[in-house]
N, C-alpha and C positions, 0 to 999 in steps of 0.2 A: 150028324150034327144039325138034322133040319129044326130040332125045337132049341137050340141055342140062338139060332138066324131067326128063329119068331119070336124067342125073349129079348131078343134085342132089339126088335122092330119094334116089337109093342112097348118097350120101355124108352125106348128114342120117341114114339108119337107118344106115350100119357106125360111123358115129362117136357115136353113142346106145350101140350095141350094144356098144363097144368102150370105154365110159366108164362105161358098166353094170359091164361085165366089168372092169376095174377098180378101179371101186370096190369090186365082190363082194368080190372076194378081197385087198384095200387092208389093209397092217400095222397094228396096233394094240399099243399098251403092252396088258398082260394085266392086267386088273382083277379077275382071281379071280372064283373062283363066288360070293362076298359082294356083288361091286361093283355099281355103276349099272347096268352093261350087261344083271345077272341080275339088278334089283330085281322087286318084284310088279309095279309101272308101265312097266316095258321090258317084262317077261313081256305083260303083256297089251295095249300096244300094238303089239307080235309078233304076235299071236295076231289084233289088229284088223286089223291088215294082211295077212295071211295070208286073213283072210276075206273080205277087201273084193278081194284080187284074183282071191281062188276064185267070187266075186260076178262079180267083171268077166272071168274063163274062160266062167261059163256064158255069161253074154253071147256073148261071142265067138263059144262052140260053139252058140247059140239063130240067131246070126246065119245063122252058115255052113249049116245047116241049111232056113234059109228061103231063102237066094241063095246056091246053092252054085257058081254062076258068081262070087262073090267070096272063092273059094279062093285064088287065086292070090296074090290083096293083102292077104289078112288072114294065112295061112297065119302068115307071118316074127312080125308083131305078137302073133298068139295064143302062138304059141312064148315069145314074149319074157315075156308075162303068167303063161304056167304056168311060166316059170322063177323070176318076183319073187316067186309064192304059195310056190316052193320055200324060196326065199333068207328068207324070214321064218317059214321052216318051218313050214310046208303039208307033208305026204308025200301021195302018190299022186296028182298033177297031170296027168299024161297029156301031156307036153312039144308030142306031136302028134297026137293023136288026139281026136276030140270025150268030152266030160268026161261022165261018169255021173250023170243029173240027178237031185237029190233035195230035198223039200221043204225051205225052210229053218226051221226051229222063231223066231218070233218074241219067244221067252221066250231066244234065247242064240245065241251062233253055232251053226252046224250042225256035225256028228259032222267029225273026222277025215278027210279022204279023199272026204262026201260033197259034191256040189253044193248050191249052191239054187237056187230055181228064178228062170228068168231073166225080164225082163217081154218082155211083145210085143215082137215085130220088124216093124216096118214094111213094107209091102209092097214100098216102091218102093226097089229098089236106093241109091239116092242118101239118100233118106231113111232107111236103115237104118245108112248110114255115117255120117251126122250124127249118128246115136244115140248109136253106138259112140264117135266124137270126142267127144261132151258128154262119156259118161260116162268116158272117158279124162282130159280137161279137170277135170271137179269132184274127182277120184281123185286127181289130180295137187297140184289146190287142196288139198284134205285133207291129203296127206301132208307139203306145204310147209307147213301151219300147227301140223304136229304136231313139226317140227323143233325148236322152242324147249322144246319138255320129255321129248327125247329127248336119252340119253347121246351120248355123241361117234359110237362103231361105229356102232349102230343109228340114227345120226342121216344120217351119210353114207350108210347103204344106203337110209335114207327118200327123201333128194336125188337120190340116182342114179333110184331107181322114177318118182322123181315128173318128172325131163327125160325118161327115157324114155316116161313117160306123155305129157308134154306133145308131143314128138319123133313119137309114133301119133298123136294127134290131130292134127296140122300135116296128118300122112300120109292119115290118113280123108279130112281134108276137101280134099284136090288133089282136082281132077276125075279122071277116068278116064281114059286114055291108049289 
């Protein structure tokens, strides 16, 4: 039954991937540069999201680094991550390349473009991917619970991050094929 567990993998991520990318680019009434979508509270729950998943890059790039025999399987999911830091406008996320690490100042989010720094990666392959599922999982929680004071736009592109979050974690935690 192993290509039924890879048609189901692969159609759990294109249908993530493809309901992401839908929602990305999803119509909107135009609320003006005054409205909800540009209040200071959108502005910098943009900005918390933008850093929580520039948070969960380094991750991703600390992992691959320590197991880099788990390129294969993280490659798609890190892509997807440096894409949602974009979409909440993050610039210079590195789409595929590991992310340029840089301390995180605990007084504010970190600079524009840089990293923070990511915690230990586990040694053992399996346990490194549980990591990365938690931390997908609790990412995921947070953005679900940030949907009730989030405008309408920024609220759908929270819900989309946050299945697709949920969507990698499912993915981390399959075993290995």
């Amino acid at each position: 039954m192993p290509n039924a567990a890879l048609t189901r993998r692969r159609t759990l991520l294109a249908g993530a991937a493809l309901g992401g990318a839908a929602l990305l680019t999803g119509c909107s009434e135009d609320d003006g540069p005054g409205g909800p979508e540009h209040s200071s509270a959108a502005d910098r729950l943009r900005r918390n999201s933008a850093r929580d998943s520039t948070a969960l890059l380094a991750r991703y790039d600390a992992t691959l680094r320590a197991h880099p025999s788990l390129e294969p399987r993280l490659r798609p999911l890190r892509a997807e991550v440096a894409r949602h830091a974009e979409a909440f406008g993050e610039e210079r996320t590195a789409p595929d390349g590991p992310a340029h690490e840089a301390g995180a100042s605990s007084s504010g989010p970190p600079p524009r473009g840089a990293r923070p720094s990511a915690p230990p990666v586990p040694q053992d392959e399996r346990a490194a991917r549980t990591a990365l599922a938690d931390a997908e999982r609790r990412l995921a929680g947070t953005r679900t619970e940030a949907l009730a004071a989030a405008p309408p736009e920024l609220a759908r592109l929270l819900a989309s991050v946050a299945a697709a979050g949920a969507a990698h974690a499912y993915l981390l935690a399959e075993p290995a094929r």
